[in-house]
C-alpha positions as CSV (number, residue, x, y, z in Angstrom):
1,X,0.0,0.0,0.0
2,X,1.7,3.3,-1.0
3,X,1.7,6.4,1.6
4,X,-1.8,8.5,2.0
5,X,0.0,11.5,-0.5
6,X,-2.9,14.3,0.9
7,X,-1.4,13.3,4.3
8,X,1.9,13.8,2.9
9,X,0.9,17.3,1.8
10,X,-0.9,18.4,4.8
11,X,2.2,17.2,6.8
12,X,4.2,19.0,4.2
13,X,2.2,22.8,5.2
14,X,2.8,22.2,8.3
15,X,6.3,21.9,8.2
16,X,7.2,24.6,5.4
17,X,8.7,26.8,7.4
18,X,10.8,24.8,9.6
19,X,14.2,25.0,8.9
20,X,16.3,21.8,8.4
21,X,13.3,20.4,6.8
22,X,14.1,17.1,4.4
23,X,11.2,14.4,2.8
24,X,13.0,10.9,2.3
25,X,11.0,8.3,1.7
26,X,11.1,5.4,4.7
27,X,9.5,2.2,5.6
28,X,7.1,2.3,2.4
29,X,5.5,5.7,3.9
30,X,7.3,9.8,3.4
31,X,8.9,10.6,6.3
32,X,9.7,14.2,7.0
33,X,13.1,14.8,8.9
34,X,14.4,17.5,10.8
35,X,18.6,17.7,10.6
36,X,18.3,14.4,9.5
37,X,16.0,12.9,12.5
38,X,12.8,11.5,12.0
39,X,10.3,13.4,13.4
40,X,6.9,12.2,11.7
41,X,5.7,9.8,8.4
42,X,2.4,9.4,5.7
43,X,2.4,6.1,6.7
44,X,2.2,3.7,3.8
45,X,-0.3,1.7,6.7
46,X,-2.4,4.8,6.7
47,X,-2.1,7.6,9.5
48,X,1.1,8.3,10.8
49,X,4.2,7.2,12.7
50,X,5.0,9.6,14.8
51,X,8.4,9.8,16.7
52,X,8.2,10.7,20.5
53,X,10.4,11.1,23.4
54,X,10.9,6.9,24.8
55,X,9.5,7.8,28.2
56,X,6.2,9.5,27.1
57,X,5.1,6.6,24.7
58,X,2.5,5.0,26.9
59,X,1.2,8.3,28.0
60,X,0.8,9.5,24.7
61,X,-0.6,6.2,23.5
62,X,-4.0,6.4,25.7
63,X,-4.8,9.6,23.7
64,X,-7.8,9.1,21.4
65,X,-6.1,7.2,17.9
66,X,-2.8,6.9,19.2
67,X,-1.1,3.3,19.3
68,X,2.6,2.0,20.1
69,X,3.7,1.2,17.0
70,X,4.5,-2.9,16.8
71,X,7.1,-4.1,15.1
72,X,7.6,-8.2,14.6
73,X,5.1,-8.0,17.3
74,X,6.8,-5.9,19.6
75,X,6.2,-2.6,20.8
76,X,8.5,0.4,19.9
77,X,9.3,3.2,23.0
78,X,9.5,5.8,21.2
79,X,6.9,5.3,18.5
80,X,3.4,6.2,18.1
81,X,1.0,5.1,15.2
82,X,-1.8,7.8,15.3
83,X,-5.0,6.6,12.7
84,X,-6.4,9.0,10.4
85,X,-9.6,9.7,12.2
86,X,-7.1,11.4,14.8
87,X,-6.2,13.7,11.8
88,X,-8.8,14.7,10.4
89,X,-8.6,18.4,11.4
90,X,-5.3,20.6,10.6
91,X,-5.4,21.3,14.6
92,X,-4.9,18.0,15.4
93,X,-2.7,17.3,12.9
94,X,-0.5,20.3,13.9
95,X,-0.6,18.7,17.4
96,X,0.7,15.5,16.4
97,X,3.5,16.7,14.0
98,X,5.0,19.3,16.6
99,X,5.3,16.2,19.2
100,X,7.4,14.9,16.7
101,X,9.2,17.7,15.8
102,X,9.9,18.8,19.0
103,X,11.6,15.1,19.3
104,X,13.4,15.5,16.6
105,X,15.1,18.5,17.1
106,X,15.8,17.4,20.8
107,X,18.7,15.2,19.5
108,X,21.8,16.0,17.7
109,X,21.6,16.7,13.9
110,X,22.6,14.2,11.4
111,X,25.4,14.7,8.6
């Protein structure tokens, strides 16, 4: 299944003006990077992946349409799959891509 592209464009307004900004295409979905740090995906599973701090996963996960993301059937700290009924709106889209970002920029920039 290829990435949800309207996500990838709303994700995309978001972002424009924040600086270090980079697209690169990642586990079948778009993921948008910031200094080379993940920060938030189109998921090519729908929604998004959503990077977080390790130690607010669970919190974050018993918001409405937030999941820990499984991978070979394990759980990822640090990772949040967020559904597309929990994006519907730019508001809480904005509020789900500046969790990320603000992860992303919390650690040191990539070369």
């Amino acid at each position: 299944m290829a990435f949800d592209e309207d996500l990838a464009c709303r994700v995309r307004e978001v972002l424009q003006e924040e600086l270090g900004r980079t697209e690169k295409r990642m586990f079948g979905g778009l993921a948008f990077l910031i200094h080379g740090n993940m920060a938030v995906s189109a998921s090519s599973q729908g929604g998004l992946l959503l990077r977080v701090a390790p130690v607010e996963t669970q919190e974050l996960a018993r918001r409405p349409h937030a999941h820990p993301f499984v991978m070979h059937g394990r759980e990822m700290d640090g990772w949040l799959r967020i559904d597309h009924e929990g994006l519907r709106t730019k508001r809480q889209l904005e509020r789900w891509v500046r969790l990320g970002v603000t992860f992303a920029r919390s650690l040191p920039p990539k070369r």
